[in-house]
N, C-alpha and C positions, 0 to 999 in steps of 0.2 A: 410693609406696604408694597402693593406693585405699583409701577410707574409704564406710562409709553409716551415715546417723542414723537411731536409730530417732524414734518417736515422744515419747520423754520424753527425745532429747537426747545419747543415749549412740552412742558410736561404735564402728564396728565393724571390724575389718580385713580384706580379705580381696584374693585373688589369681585372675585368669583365665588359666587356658590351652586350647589349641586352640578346635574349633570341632565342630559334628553338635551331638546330643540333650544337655542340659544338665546334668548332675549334678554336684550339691550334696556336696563332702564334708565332714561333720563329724566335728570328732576328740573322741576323747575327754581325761578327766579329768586335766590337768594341761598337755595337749598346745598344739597350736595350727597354725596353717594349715602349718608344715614336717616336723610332726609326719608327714605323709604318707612324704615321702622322694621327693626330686627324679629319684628313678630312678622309680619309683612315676608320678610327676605327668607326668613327658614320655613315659611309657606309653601312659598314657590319652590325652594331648593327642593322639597319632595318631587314635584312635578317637572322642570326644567331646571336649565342652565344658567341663570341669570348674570350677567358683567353691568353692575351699577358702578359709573363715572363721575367724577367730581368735574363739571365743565372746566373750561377755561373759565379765569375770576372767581371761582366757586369752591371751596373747603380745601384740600391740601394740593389743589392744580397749580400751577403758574396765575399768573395776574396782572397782564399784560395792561396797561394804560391808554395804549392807543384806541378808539372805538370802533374804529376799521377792522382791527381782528377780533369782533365781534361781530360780524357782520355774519347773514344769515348761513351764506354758502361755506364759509369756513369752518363753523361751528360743526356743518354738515360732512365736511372734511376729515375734520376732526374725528366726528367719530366714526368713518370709513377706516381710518387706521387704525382707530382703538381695535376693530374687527379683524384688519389684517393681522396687527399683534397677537393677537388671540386664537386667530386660526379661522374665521369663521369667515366662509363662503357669503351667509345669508342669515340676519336674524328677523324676532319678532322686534320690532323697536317700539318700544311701550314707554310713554311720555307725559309728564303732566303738566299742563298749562304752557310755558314759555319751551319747555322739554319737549309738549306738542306739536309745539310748531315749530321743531327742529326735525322731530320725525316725521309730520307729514313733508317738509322739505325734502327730505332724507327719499322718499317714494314718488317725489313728483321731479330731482334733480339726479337720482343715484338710483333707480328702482333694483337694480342689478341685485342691490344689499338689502333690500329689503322686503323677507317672507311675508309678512302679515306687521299690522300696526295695530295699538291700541294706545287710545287718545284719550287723557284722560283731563274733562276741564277746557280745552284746546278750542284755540280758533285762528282760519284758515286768513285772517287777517283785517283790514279793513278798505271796505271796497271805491269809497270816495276820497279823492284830493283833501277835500275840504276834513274829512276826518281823522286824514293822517296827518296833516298837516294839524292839527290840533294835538292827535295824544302826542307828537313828536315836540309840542311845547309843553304840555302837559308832563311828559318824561324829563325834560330839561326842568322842568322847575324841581323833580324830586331827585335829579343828579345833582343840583348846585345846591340842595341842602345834604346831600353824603359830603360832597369838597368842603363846604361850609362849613358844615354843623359836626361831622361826622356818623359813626355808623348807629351808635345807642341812639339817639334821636329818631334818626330815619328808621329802624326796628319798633320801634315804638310806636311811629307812624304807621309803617306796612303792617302790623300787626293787629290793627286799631281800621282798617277798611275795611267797609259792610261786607264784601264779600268775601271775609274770615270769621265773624259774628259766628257762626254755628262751630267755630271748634270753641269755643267757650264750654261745652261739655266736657270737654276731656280733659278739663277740672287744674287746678293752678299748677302741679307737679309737670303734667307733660307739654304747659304753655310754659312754664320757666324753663325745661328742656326745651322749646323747639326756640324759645329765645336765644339761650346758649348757644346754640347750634348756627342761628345767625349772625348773632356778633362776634363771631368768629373768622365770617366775610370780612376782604379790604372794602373801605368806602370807598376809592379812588378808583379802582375795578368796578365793584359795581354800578359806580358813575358811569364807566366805559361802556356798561356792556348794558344800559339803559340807554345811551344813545346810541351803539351800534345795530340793536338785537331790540329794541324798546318794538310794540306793537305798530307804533306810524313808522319806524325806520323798513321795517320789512316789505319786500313785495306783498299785497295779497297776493293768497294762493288760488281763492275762490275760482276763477277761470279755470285752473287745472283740476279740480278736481274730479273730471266725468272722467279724466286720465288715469286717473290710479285703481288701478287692475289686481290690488291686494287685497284680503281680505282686510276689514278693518273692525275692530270694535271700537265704538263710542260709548265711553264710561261718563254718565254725569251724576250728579247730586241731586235726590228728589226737593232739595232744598235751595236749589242755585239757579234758578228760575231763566238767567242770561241764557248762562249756557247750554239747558234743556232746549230754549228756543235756536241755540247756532246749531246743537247738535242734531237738533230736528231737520234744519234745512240741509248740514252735512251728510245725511243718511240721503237723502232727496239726492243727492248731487253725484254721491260715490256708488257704483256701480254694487258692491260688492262691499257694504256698511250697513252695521246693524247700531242701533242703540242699545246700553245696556243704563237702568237706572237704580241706582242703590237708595234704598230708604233711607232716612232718619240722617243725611248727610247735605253736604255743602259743598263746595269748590273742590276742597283735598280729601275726595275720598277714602285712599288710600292710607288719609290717616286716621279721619275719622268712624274708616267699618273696613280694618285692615283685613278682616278674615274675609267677609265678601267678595271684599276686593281681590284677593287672591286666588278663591276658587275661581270668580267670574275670567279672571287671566287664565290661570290651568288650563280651565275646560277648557276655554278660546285655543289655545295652544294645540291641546290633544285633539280636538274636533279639525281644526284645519291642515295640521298634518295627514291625520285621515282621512278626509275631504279628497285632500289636492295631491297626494303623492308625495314619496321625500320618507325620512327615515325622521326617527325619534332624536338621533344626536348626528345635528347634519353637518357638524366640524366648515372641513373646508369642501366638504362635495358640492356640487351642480345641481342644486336639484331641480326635476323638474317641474315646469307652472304650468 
């Protein structure tokens, strides 16, 4: 395993493959660096560089309790170092859902670190008082059932929301995998980092986004009907954002049309290196925008 520390101590897990232009993938909310799917990872490894991270609270990282170091900006901290570790000037940061809205953070807090985004699922937040202050009780009642109940319960639950319904396709073997995979999460973490990191804790981002000056891809599901609609108005909003939409999928694209999904990154990759200038393996150089 590789490990990197951050600054107050906390370790982090993560995995390199292949080699070219470097993108960062963050998973989301429960996940963790195999959440990707090793069909997915030796895709990309043809094409780029990929460094997938196990967050804080999430598969072999630390799992800090506090919900404060979960909070949006540290997360985003977090993985400015994973970068420096690594060597890398500047990646693509490519994110799903809760992962999303740590890499658009990532380009609206840090732009410096960030070549190009690709979002996948992601939303930029929520824009009324009255809304966050609801999913922020909302999040609390599914963090006092982790403390409570523990994590097989809560698994059960997360896995059992309409908007997971379509990976029912990929049939009882690779839903008993991805069960695995998350009770293998602490509940008492996860509690944290729903109420640090949960959707109403977060700033909206919506204001900022006429600011970010990267390219971006928006990855949705022709089946995820929410998120077709945020991803709609995020293209409206972002200078330099395209939609991209996968058939036959739902929220987690990437696992349910892993091949897709990986050419749709490739190309994204190859095209905006040669777009915008910059080199194929851009390590720690400068490049320029």
């Amino acid at each position: 395993m590789v490990w990197v520390s951050t600054r107050d101590g906390m370790r982090l897990h993560l995995e390199e493959d292949g080699a070219g232009v470097p993108v960062l993938l963050v998973h989301g909310f429960t996940g963790n660096s195999s959440a990707w799917g090793q069909e997915l990872k030796n895709l990309l490894s043809r094409r780029v560089r990929s460094v997938s991270v196990d967050l804080l609270g999430h598969g072999a990282s630390d799992k800090p309790e506090d919900p404060k170091r979960y909070a949006l900006n540290e997360m985003v901290d977090d993985l400015c170092q994973v970068l420096d570790a690594c060597q890398i000037a500047r990646a693509v940061w490519v994110g799903y859902s809760m992962g999303g809205r740590i890499a658009l953070a990532a380009a609206v807090r840090r732009p410096e670190r960030v070549r190009a985004l690709v979002l996948e699922g992601t939303s930029p937040g929520l824009e009324q008082a009255q809304e966050r202050a609801q999913r922020v009780a909302d999040d609390e009642r599914l963090a006092r059932m982790l403390d409570d109940d523990g994590i097989e319960p809560f698994v059960t639950h997360w896995m059992s929301l309409p908007l997971f319904q379509t990976q029912r396709r990929l049939g009882p073997e690779r839903l008993a995998a991805e069960r695995s995979r998350r009770l293998q999460n602490s509940a008492r973490a996860l509690a944290a980092c729903l109420r640090g990191l949960g959707l109403g804790a977060q700033p909206s981002l919506w204001p900022e986004l006429p600011a970010v000056r990267v390219p971006a891809l928006l990855i949705v599901g022709e089946r995820d009907p929410k998120f077709r609609g945020i991803a709609a108005r995020m293209e409206s909003a972002m200078p330099l954002a395209r939609t991209q939409l996968l058939p036959r999928a739902g929220h987690a694209t990437h696992l349910e049309r892993p091949t897709l999904y990986a050419e749709a990154v490739g190309r994204f990759c190859t095209q905006t290196i040669e777009e915008r200038g910059g080199t194929r393996d851009e390590g720690c150089m400068d490049l320029r925008t």
